[in-house]
C-alpha positions in Angstrom: 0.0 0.0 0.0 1.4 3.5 -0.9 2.1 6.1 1.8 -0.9 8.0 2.6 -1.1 11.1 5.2 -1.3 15.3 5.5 1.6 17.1 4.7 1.5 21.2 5.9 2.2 23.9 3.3 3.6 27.3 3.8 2.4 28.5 0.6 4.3 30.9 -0.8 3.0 34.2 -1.9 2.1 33.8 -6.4 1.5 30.3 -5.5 -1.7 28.9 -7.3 -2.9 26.0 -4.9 -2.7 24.1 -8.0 1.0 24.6 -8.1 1.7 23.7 -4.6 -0.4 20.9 -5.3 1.7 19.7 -8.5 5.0 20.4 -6.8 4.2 18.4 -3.9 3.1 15.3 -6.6 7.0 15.8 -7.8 8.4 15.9 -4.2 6.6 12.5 -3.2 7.0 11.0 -6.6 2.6 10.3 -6.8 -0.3 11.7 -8.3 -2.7 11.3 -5.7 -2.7 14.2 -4.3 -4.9 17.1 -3.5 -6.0 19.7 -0.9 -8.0 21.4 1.7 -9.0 25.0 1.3 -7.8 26.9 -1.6 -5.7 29.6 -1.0 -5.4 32.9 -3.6 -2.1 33.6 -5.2 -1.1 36.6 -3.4 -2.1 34.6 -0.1 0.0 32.9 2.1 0.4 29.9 5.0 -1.8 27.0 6.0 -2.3 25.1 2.8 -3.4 21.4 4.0 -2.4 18.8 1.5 -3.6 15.2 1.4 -1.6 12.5 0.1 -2.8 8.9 -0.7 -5.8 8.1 0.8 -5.6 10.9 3.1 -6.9 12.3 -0.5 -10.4 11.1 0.8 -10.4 12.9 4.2 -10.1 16.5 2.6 -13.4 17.5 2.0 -14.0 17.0 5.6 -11.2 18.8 6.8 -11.9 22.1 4.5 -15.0 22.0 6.4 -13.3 23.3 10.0 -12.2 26.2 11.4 -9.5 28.8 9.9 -7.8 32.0 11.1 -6.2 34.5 9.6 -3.8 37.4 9.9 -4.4 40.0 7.2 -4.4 43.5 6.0 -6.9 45.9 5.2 -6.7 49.2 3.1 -9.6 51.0 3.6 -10.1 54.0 1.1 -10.0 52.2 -1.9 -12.3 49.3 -3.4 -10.9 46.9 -5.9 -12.6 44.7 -8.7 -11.4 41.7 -6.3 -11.7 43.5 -3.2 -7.8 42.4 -2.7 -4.8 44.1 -4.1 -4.4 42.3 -7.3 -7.6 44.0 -8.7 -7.8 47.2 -10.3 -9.3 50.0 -8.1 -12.8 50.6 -8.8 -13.3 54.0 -6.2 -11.1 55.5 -4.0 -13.2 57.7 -1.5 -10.2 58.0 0.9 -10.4 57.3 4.5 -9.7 61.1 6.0 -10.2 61.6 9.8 -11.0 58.1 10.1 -11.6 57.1 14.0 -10.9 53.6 16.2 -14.2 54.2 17.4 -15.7 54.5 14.3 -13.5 51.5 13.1 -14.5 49.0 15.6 -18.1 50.0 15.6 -18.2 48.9 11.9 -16.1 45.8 13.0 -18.8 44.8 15.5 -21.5 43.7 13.3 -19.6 41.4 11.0 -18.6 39.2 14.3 -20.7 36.4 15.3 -23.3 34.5 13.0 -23.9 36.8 9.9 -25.0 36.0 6.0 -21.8 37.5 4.3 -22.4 37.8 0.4 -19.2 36.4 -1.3 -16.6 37.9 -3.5 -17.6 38.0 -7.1 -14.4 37.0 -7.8 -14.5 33.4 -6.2 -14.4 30.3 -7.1 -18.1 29.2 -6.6 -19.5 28.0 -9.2 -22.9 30.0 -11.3 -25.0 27.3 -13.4 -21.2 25.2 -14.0 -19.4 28.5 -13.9 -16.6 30.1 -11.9 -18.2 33.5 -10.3 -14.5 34.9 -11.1 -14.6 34.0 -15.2 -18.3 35.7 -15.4 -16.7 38.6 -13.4 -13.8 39.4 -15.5 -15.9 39.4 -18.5 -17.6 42.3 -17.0 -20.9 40.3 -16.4 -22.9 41.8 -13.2 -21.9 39.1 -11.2 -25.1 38.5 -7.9 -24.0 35.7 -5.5 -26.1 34.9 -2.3 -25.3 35.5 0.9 -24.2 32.7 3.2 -24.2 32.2 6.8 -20.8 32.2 8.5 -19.7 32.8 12.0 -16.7 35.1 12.6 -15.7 34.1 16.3 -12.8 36.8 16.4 -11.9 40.0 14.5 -9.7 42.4 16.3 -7.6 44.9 15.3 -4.1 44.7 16.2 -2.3 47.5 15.0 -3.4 51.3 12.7 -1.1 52.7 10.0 -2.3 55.9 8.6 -0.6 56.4 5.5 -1.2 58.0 1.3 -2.0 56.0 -1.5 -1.3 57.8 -5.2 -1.5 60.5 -2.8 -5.2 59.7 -1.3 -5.3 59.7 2.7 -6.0 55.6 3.6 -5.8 53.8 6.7 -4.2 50.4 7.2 -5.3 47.8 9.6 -3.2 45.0 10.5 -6.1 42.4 12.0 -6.9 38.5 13.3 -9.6 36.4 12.2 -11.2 33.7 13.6 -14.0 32.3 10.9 -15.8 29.5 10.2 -15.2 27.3 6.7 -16.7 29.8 3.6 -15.9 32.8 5.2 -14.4 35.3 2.9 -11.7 37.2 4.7 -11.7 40.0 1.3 -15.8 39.8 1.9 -15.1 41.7 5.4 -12.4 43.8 4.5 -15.2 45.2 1.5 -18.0 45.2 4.0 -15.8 46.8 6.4 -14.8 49.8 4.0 -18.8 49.9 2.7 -19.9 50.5 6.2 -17.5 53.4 6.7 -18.0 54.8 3.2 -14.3 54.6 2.4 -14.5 51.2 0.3 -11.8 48.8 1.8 -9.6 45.5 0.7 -7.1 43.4 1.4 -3.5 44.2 0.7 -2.0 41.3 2.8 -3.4 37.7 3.5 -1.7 34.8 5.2 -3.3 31.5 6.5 -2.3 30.6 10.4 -4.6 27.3 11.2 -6.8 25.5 9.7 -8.5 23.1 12.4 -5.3 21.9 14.3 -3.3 22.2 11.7 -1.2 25.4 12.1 2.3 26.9 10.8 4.4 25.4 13.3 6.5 21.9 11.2 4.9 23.6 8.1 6.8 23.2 4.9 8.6 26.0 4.5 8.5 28.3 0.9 12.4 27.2 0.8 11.7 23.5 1.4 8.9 23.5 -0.8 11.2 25.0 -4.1 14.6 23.3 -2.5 17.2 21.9 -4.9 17.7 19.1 -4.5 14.3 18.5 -3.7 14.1 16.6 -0.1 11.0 14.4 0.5 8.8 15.5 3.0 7.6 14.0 5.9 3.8 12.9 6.2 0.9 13.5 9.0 -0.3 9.5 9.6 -3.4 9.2 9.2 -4.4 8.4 12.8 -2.9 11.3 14.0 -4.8 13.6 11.9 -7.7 11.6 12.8 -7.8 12.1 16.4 -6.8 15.3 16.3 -9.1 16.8 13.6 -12.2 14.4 14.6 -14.0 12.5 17.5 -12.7 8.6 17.4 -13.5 5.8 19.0 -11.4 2.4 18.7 -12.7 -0.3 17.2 -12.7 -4.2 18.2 -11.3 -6.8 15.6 -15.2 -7.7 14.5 -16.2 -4.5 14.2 -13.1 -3.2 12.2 -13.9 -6.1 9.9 -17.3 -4.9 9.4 -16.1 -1.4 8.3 -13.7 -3.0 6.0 -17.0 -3.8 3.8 -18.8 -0.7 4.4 -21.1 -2.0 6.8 -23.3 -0.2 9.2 -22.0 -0.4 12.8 -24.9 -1.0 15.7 -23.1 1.7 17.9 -23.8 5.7 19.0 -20.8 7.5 17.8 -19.8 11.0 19.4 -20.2 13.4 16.5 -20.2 13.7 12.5 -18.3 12.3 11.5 -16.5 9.8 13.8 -13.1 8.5 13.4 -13.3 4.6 13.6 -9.7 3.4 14.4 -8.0 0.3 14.5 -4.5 -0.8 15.7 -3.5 2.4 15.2 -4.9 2.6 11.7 -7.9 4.7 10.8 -10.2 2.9 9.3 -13.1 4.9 8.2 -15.2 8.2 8.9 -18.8 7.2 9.8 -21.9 9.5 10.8 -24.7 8.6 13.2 -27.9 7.2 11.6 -30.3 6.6 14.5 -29.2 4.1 16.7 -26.6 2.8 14.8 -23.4 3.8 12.3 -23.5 4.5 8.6 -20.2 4.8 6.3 -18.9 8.1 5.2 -15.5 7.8 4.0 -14.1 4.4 4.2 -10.3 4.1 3.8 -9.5 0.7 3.7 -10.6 -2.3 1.7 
């Protein structure tokens, strides 16, 4: 059986995901592998990369919690609402107060319905919302919920732009999976009638996954290229999910895809074996359904 785990990224900054994603294929010497999250070019940090049949846990683990260290402009929108887009107003951000800055902040924390960048990846009738955009088309998505446990400014830069007064804010956030970090640094300018977008992204964490034993930017590109150590699977399992260990019979069972007549403690569980994860299942009433078996 080929070697199957997580490996960390550091993405570099110009970095498709795509292209971490092929370099890491050259690196381990196999195709099958993907990842968690996509990150934009001009971002950087977390990038979570599955190798193997780790391949199959992915979707799962996009699904988590992610925070974020950024930088807002606010004073100028953008056709992206980040820095690689073209401006599209620049109002300025004169005489701009912290109390006026964190009273706009306040009502994009907690559950809200945040309306996502038009120039995303989601998808319009088999579409990318970004290829309809940059054709000029009025691009509409719908809002989604997402909760945004933390967003705090950490430090103020007043500063000129082409000679227009802007401020920027160096901030953390704390978000749910789907939240746009660009969405609040445009809502954030809206609210204060300056316009506002990102100038600076980078990933910290995404679930327990964080920067620390990340491949580095200088690892990742190294020549001669060094292999990389994998995440095992039951690690990432029991740190990402709730597990439970299996007995002999039972692990049998899931080796077929069969339901398990067991209460698990969340969805999805982590079903584990002599230190071998086995399977994700989800409760189904009083017993066990399959939702990503790994074995077999």
């Amino acid at each position: 059986m080929s070697e199957s785990g997580i490996l960390v990224v550091d993405k570099p900054s110009g970095w498709t995901s795509h292209q971490v994603v092929g370099r890491c294929r050259r690196l381990l010497g196999t195709r099958k592998v993907g990842h968690a999250g996509t990150l934009d070019p001009m971002a950087t940090g977390v990038l979570v990369v599955g190798v193997g049949r780790a391949t199959r846990l992915l979707g799962h683990l996009a699904l988590t919690s992610k925070s974020y260290s950024a930088t807002i402009r606010l004073g100028q929108s953008t056709l992206t609402d980040d820095a690689e887009g073209e401006i599209t107003s620049a109002a300025g951000a004169c005489a701009l107060t912290d109390a006026a800055i964190e009273a706009a902040i306040e009502p994009l924390r907690g559950a809200i319905v945040q309306v996502p960048s038009t120039v995303s990846a989601i998808k319009i009738n088999g579409e990318r919302s970004y290829a309809r955009a940059r054709r000029g088309e009025d691009v509409v998505l719908a809002g989604r919920p997402v909760t945004v446990s933390r967003f705090e400014v950490l430090d103020r830069v007043d500063a000129a732009a082409d000679g227009l007064p802007v401020v920027d804010l160096d901030v953390v956030v704390d978000c749910s999976s789907g939240t746009y970090i660009r969405a609040l640094a445009r809502d954030l300018g809206a609210a204060l009638g300056t316009g506002g977008h990102l100038t600076a992204l980078r990933r910290t964490r995404v679930g327990s996954f964080g920067l620390d034993g990340a491949l580095s930017p200088e690892e990742l590109t190294a020549d001669p290229p060094r292999r990389p150590e994998l995440i095992d699977l039951a690690t990432v399992a029991r740190q990402n999910f709730p597990w439970v260990d299996l007995d002999a019979d039972e692990a049998r069972a899931v080796g077929y895809g069969r339901p398990l007549p067991r209460a698990l403690p969340g969805d999805p569980t982590a079903l584990l074996h002599a230190d071998e994860l086995l399977a994700l299942y989800r409760p189904d009433g009083v017993r066990a359904i399959p939702v990503a078996v790994l074995i077999g």
